[in-house]
N, C-alpha and C positions, 0 to 999 in steps of 0.2 A: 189553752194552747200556749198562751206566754210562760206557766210554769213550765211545761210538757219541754220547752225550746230549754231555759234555764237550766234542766234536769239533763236534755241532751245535749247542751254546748260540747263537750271535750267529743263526742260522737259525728255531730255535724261540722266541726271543726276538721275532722279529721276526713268524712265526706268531701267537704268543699275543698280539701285539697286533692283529691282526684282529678280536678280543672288543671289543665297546664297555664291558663290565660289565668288571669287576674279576678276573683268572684268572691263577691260580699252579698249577706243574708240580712235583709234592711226589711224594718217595720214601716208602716202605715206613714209617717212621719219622716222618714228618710234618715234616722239612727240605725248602726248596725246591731245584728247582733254575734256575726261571728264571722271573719274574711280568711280568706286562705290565705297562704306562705308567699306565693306569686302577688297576691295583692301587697301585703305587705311588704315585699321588697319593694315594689315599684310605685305604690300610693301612702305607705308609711312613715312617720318621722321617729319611731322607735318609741313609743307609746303607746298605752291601751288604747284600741280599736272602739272598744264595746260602749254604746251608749252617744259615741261620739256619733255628730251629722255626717251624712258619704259626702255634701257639699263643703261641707267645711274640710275634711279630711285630704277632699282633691285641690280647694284653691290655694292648699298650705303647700299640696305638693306642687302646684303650678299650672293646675288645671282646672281653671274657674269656671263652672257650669255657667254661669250666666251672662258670661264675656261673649262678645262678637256673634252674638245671635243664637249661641247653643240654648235647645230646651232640653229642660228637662223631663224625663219619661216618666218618672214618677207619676207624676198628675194624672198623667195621660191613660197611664194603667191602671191606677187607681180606679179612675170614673170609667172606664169602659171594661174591663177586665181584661182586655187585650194584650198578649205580649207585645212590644215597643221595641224598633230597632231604629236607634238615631248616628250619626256621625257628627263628635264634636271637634270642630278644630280651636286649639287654643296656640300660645307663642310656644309651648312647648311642645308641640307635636299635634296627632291628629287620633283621635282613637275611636271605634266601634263600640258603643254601648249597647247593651244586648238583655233585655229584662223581662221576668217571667213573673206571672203572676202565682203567689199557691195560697189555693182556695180554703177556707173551713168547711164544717159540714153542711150549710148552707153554701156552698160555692160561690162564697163572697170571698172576693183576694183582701187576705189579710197580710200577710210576708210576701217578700217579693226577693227574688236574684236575679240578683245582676251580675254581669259579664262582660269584662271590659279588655277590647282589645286593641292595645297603641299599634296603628301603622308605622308611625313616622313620630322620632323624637328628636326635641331637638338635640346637636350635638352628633347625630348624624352626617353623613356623608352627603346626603340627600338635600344639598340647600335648595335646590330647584324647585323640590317638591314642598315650599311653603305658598300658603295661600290660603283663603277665606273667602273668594267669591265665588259664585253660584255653578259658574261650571266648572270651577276646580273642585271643590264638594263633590261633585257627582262622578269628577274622576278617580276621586278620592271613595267614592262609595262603590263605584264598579271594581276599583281596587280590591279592595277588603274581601267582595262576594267571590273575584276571580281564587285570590290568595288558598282557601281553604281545598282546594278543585286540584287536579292533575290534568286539566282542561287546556289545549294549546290557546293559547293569549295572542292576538294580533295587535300592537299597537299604532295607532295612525296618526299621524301632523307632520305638519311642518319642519323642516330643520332647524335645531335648537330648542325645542320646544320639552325635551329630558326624558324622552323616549327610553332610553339607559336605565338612569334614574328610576324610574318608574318600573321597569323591569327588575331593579334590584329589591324595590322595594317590598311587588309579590312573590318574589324569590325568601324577602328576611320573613313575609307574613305565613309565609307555607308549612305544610308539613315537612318538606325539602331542605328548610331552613340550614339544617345540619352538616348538608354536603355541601358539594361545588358548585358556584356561579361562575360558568363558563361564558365567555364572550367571544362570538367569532364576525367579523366585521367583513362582509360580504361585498361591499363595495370595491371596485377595481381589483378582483383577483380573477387572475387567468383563469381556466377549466383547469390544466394542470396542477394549479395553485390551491385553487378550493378544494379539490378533491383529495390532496393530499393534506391541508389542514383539517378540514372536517373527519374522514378516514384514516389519515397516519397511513404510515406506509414500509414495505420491509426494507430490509439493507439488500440496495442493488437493483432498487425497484426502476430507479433510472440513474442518469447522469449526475452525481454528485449525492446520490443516497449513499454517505458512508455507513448509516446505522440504522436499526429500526427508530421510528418517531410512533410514540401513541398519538391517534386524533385527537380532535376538541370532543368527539360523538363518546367517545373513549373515556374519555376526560371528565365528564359528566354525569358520568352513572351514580346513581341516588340524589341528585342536585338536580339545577335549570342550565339546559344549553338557551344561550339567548343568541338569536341570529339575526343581526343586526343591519339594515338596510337589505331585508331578504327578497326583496323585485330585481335586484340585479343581479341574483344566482343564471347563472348560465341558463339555459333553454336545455342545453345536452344533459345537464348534471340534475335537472328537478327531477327526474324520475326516478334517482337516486337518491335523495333525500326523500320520496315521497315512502318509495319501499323501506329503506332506514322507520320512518313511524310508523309507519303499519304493520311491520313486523319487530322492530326492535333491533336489526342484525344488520351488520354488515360487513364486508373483508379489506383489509388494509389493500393500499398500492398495492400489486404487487405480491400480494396474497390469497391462499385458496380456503386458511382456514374463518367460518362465519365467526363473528365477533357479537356477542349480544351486549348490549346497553340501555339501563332503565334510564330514562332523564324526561322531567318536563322541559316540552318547550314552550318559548316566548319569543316572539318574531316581530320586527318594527321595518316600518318601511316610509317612507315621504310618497311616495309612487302610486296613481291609482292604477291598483292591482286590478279592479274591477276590469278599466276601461284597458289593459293589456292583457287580460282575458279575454276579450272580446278582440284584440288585436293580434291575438295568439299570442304573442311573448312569455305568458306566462300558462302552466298548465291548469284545465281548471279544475282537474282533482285534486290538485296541491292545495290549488285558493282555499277550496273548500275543507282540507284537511288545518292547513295553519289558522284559516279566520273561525276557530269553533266561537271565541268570543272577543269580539273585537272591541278597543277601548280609543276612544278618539281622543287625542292631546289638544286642548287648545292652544292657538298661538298667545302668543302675550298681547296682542292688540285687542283681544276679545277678552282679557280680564285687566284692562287696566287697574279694578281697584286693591292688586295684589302687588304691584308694583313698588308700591313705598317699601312692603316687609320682605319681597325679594331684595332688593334693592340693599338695604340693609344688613339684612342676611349675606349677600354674596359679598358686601365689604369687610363685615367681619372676617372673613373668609380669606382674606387678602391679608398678605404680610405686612404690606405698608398702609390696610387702611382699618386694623383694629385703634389705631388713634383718632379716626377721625369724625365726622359728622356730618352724615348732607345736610347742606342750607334747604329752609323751605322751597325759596323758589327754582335750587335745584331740583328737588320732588317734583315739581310742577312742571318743570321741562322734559325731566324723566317721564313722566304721565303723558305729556302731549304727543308721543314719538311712537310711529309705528313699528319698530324694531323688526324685520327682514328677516333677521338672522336670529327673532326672538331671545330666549335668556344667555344665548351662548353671547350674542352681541352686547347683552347688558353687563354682563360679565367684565365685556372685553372695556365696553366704555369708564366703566368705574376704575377698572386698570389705570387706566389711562389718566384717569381723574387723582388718581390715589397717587399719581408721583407727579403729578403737577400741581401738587397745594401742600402749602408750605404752613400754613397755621393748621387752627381746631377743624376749620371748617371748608367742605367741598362746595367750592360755589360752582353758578351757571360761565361765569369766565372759563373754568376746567375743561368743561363738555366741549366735546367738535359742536362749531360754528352751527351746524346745519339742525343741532336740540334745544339752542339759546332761546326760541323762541320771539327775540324783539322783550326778554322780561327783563326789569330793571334790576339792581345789584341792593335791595332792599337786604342791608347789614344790622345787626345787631349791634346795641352800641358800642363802641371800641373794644371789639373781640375779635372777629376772624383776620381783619385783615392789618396790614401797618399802618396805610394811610389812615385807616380808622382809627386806629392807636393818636396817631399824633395830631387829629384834629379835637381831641378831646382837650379842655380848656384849660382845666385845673386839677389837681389832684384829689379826686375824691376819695373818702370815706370805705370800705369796703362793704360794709353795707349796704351805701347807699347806690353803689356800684351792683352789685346782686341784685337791689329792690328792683333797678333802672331795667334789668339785663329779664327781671322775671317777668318787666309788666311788658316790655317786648317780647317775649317769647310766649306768654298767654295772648296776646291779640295778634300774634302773627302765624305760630305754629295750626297745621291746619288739622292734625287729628282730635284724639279725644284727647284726656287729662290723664289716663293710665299708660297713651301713647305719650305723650309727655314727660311722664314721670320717667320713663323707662331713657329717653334721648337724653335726660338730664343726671341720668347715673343714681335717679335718688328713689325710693320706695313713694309707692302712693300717696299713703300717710303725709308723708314730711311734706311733698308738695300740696296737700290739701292746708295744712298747716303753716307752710308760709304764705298761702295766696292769702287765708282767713288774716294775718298779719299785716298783707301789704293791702289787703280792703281797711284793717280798720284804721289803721296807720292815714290812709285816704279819708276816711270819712271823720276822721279828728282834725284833718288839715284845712284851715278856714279859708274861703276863696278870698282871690285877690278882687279887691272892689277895680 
């Protein structure tokens, strides 16, 4: 069968690009034997493929199977023959891996394809939606299953929590991808208001209609209309939007001729809709039409351990804090806070932070008073701040200045060593490489009696 494959590379090559996602043809061992076009743009470094490991192939692109808890399916499919559907999150995104077993005549899985689909990369729009703990995964995997579906989407949490976000993101994973992401923001508009945004309306439909307006409903055909904060649609006007999805149609202000519109939607709310059905407020053939599948946001208090890479992420994100660096025990303040206003508040705090610090580093002084926690200003030595600067005694070496600065930052920084490497602007490598330096450099140096 391995010749049989050899004989048909240029034929299976040309199959596996039939996949619009990213799909590589991997033996027993996890070496390819032939990826499609989509893989190669987005897993390739412009090199032959063939022979090469799919692990090695991804952690060159930035996607290391065995960082932060991802497994890998391989194994898995291997010893049971079962197809494998995991969700890995790495610093550069988050992707669906998707792997099938093909059998020999024995119906023992010998090849296997796999299928890889990135939700969320980094360099995205979407900083919100980084994360690694247990129940962002699982938002992140209802994501993915929603994405492929023309299925209307309910999203539920808290305010700030990237409800948006998260909507764009099954919008970029869809078949829809190609059209329009319409946004229409249902909070505080009149009935007049919404119904002429959503519907558009003709010239002269009322007072101040100088011209016709296309709606959002309009606006969205072949794309996602997302209706955002959808529990505060008027009471008068749900039955309007309900007949709009169930038939596809409907007529501007002001107008007699019907208007038809293909569009998925995607609906978010803070509101329990439930318990305003039960209050009447809301209609509950509507509930029932917008919640086909509903996706619950965590607040950020319920994933503290994503915090640090939010955190990070959303300063890069900021004009004035691509320079800078949170202090540990900023990190550790940031972690202790229930955040109210979730990541829009953590956003706003690092703002804040990010034009109050004047050196490398964002300490817990920056933060409002009420995240300090009572934690001490444990500094690195004479780096972040002045006073540190000039309490240093004498002019050291520069070396011996880095040794000083490395072995505080190994016994104080609280993640791993790949997180590490990464705060210090340096490749893995080199930092494994000067720690093995500044050990032996220590264990050459004879104690003082």
């Amino acid at each position: 069968m391995s010749e049989l494959f050899a004989q048909l590379r240029p034929e299976l090559t040309s199959l596996m690009d039939c996949f619009a996602t990213p799909a590589v043809l991997l033996r027993q061992d996890g070496t390819v034997i032939t990826a499609n076009q989509a893989y190669r743009r987005r897993f390739g470094d412009g090199k032959p493929l063939q022979g090469r490991s799919c692990d090695g192939i991804l952690a060159a692109a930035g996607y290391d199977c065995h960082s932060q808890g991802n497994l890998c399916p391989l194994e898995a499919c291997g010893q049971t023959g079962l197809e494998q559907h995991v969700l890995h999150v790495h610093d550069q995104g988050a992707v669906q891996i998707d792997l099938y077993p093909i059998r020999d005549d024995e119906g023992v899985p010998r090849y296997f394809l796999e299928l890889l689909s990135p939700l969320l990369s980094k360099g995205d729009e979407s900083t919100s939606m980084v994360g690694n703990s247990p129940a962002w995964r699982e938002v992140l995997h209802l994501i993915r299953r929603a994405a492929p579906s023309d299925s209307a989407v309910l999203l539920l949490g808290e305010s700030g929590t990237g409800k948006e976000l998260a909507a764009a993101a099954i919008h970029r994973a869809s078949p829809r991808s190609a059209g329009p992401f319409v946004v229409l923001d249902c909070s505080g508009l009149s009935e007049t208001l919404f119904e002429s945004e959503l519907f558009g309306h003709e010239k002269g439909a009322f007072t101040g209609a100088h011209s016709r307006k296309i709606g959002l409903a309009e606006a969205a055909h072949g794309g996602t209309l997302f209706l955002d904060e959808v529990g505060d649609i008027p009471l008068a006007l749900q039955v309007k939007l309900l007949r709009l999805l169930e038939t596809g149609q409907f007529r501007r202000v002001g107008g007699v001729e019907p208007i038809h519109s293909d569009f998925r939607l995607i609906s978010a709310t803070h509101r329990d809709l439930e318990k305003m059905v039960t209050e009447e407020r809301f209609r509950r053939d509507l509930y029932y039409r917008v919640n086909m599948f509903p996706i619950v946001l965590p607040p950020l208090r319920e994933r503290r351990e994503d915090i640090d890479a939010l955190a990070e992420a959303l300063l890069h994100r900021l004009p004035e804090g691509r320079r800078l660096r949170l202090h540990p025990d900023t990190l550790a303040c940031l972690r202790n806070y229930d955040y109210p206003g979730n990541i829009r508040e953590l956003r706003n705090i690092l703002g804040r932070a990010a034009l109050l610090a004047d050196e490398l580093w964002i300490l817990p002084e920056h933060l409002p008073p009420h995240l300090r926690g009572g934690l001490g200003k444990a500094e690195p030595p004479g780096l972040p701040g002045r006073a540190a600067v000039a309490a240093v005694p004498e002019i050291l070496p520069l070396a011996e200045l880095e040794a000083q600065y490395l072995r505080w930052a190994r016994d104080n920084f609280p993640g791993d060593r790949r997180s590490l490497a990464h705060r210090l602007g340096v490749s893995e490598r080199t930092l494994y490489r000067k720690l093995d330096q500044l050990d032996a450099h220590q264990s050459h140096v004879s104690p003082v009696a």
